[in-house]
C-alpha positions in Angstrom: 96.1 39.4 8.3 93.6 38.2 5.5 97.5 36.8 3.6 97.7 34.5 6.1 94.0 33.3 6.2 94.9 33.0 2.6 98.6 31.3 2.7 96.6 28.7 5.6 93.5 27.8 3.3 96.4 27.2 0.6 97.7 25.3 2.3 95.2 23.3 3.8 94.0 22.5 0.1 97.2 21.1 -0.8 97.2 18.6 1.7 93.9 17.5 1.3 94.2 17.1 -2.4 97.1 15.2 -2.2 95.8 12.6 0.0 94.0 9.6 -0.7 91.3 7.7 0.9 92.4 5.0 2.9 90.8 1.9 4.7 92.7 3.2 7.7 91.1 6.9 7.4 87.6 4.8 7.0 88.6 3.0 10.2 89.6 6.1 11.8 86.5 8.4 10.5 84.6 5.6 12.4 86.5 5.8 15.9 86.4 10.0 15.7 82.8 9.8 14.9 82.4 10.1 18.7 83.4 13.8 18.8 80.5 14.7 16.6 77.7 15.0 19.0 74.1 15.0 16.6 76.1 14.5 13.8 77.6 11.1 14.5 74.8 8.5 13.6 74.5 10.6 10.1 78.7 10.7 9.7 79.0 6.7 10.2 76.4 6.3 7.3 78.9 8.6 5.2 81.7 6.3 6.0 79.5 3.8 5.5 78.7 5.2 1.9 82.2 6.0 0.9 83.2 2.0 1.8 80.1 1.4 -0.8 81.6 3.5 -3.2 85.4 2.4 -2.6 84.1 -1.3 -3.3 81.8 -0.3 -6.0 78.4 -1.3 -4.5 76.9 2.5 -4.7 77.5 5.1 -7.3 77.3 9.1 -7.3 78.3 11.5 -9.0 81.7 12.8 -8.8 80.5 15.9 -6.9 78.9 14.3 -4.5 81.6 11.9 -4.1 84.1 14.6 -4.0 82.1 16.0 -1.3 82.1 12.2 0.7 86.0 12.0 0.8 86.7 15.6 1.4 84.4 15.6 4.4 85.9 12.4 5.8 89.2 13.2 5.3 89.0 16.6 6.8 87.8 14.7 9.9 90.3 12.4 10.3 92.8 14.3 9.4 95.7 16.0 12.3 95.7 19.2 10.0 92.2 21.0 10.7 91.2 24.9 10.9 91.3 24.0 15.1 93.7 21.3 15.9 91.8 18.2 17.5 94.3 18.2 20.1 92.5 21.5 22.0 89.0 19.7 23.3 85.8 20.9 22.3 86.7 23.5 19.9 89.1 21.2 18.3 85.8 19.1 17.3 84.0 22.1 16.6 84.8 23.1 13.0 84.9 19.0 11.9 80.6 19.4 13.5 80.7 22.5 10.9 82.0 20.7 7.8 80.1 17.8 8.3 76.7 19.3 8.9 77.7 21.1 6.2 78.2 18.5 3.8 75.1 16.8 5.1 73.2 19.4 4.0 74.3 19.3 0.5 74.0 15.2 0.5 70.6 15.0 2.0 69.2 13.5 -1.3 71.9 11.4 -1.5 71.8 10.2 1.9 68.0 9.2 1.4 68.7 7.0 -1.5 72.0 5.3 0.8 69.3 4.5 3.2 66.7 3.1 0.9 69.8 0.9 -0.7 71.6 0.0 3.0 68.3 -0.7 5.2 70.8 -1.5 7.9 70.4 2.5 8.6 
């Protein structure tokens, strides 16, 4: 049982690492943002961010970068833990990885704010 947990994650990893961030993912990150209940408002200013960074207007680190596109893709991305396609607990796990990731930005998000006072 735990191989195929293991064989999935695997998986899963690959085809994240392999993909690149788009202007269409950005696009799309924006119009799934909808599904994230309390997290949307603080997703869009990721998005937000990671167009910043694409055009070189904000720096971070790589981490927290890393952290940025990982998060976004794994939200707009058809391969998830919990397909999109089952409502509800489809968007469950994307709430999970992005409150988790907004929890390990929260500095970073502060300083995005103070540099984009559109948010």
């Amino acid at each position: 049982m735990k191989q195929t947990y293991l064989k999935k994650a695997f998986k899963l990893f690959g085809a994240y690492k392999a993909h690149k961030l788009t202007t269409d993912d950005l696009n799309n990150a924006d119009a799934k943002a909808m599904h994230l209940d309390d997290k949307m408002g603080d997703f869009k200013v990721l998005v937000s961010m990671a167009k910043d960074i694409m055009a070189g207007r904000f720096k971070v680190n790589t981490w927290n970068a890393s952290v940025i596109v990982a998060t976004i893709i794994y939200v707009v991305s058809p391969i998830d833990a919990i397909p999109d396609l089952i409502p509800i607990l489809g968007w469950l796990d994307d709430v999970t990885i992005v409150g988790y990731a907004l929890s390990k930005l929260s500095e970073e998000l502060k300083r995005y704010k103070e540099f984009n006072t559109q948010f």
